[in-house]
C-alpha positions in Angstrom: -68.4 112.3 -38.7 -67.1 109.6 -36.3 -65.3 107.7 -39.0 -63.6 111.2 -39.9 -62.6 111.4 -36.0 -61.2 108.4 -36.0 -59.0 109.0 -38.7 -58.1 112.0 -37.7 -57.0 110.5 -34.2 -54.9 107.6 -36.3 -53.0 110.3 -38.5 -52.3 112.0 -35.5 -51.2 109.4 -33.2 -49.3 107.7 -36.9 -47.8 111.4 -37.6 -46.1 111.3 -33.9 -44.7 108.3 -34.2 -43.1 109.4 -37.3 -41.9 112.6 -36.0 -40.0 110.8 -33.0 -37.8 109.1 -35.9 -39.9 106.1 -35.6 -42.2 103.9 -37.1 -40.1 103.2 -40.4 -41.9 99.8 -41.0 -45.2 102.3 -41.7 -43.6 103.1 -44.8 -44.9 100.9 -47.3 -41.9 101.6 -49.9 -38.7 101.6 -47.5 -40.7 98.6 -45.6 -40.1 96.3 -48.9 -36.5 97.2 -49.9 -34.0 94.9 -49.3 -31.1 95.9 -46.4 -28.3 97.4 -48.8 -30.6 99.4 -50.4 -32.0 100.3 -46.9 -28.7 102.1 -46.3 -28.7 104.2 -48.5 -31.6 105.9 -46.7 -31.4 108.2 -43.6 -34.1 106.2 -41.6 -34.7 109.0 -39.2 -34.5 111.8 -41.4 -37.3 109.9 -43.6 -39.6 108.8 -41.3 -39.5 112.8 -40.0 -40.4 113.9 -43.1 -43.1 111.7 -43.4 -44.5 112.8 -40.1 -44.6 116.2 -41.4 -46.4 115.5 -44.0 -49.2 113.5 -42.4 -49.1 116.0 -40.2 -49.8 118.3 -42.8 -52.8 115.9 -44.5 -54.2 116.1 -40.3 -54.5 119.5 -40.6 -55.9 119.0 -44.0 -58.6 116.6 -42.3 -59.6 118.7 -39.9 -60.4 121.2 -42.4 -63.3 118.9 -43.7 -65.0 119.4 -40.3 -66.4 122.7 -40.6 -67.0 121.5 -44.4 -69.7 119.2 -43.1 -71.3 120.9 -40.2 -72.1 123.9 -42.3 -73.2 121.8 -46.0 -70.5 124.0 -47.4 -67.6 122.7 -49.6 -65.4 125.5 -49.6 -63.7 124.2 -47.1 -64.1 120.9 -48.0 -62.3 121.9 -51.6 -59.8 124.0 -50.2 -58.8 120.9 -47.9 -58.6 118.7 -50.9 -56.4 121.0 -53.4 -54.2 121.9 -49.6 -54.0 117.9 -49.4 -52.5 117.0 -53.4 -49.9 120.1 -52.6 -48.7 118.3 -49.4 -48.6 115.1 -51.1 -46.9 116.3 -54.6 -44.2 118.5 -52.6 -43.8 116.1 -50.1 -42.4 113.4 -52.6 -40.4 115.8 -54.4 -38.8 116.3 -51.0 -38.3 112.6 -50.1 -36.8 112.0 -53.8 -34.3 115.0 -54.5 -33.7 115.6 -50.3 -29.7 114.6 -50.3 -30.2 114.8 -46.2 -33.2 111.8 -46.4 -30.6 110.0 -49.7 -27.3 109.3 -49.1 -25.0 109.0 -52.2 
């Protein structure tokens, strides 16, 4: 239960960061490309959308809480499937998005 605070308290404090704009050495893709490919990216624009998304998976988190106090995994599940949909939508966003690409 502490290791799940924890986490929780990173996403949130990671998620923030990201929603300011900043933070875009987080992510692990845009960190490795080299500088002209870099501009093709709306920096800002991306590292927003990833803040909304771990935003999302937070709230997904927190969902796990009640999971484990009561012994029931119906929320526990329902947190889970809630957590693949963020993901899975989230980069179909980032990949067709022409505000996060530029062309």
């Amino acid at each position: 239960m502490i290791i799940l605070g924890v986490v929780i308290i990173l996403f949130l404090i990671l998620s923030i960061i990201l929603l300011m704009g900043k933070g875009a050495i987080l992510i692990a893709g845009y960190n490795t490309m080299a500088a002209l490919e870099k501009e093709k990216y709306d920096e800002v624009a991306l590292c927003r959308t990833m803040g909304v998304m771990m935003l999302g998976i937070t709230g997904c988190l927190l969902l796990i809480i009640p999971s484990i106090k009561t012994n029931n995994q119906s929320f526990g599940i329902v947190a889970t499937i809630l957590m693949i949909v963020i993901i899975i939508a989230g980069l179909i966003y980032m990949n067709t998005s022409k505000k996060i690409k530029r062309s």
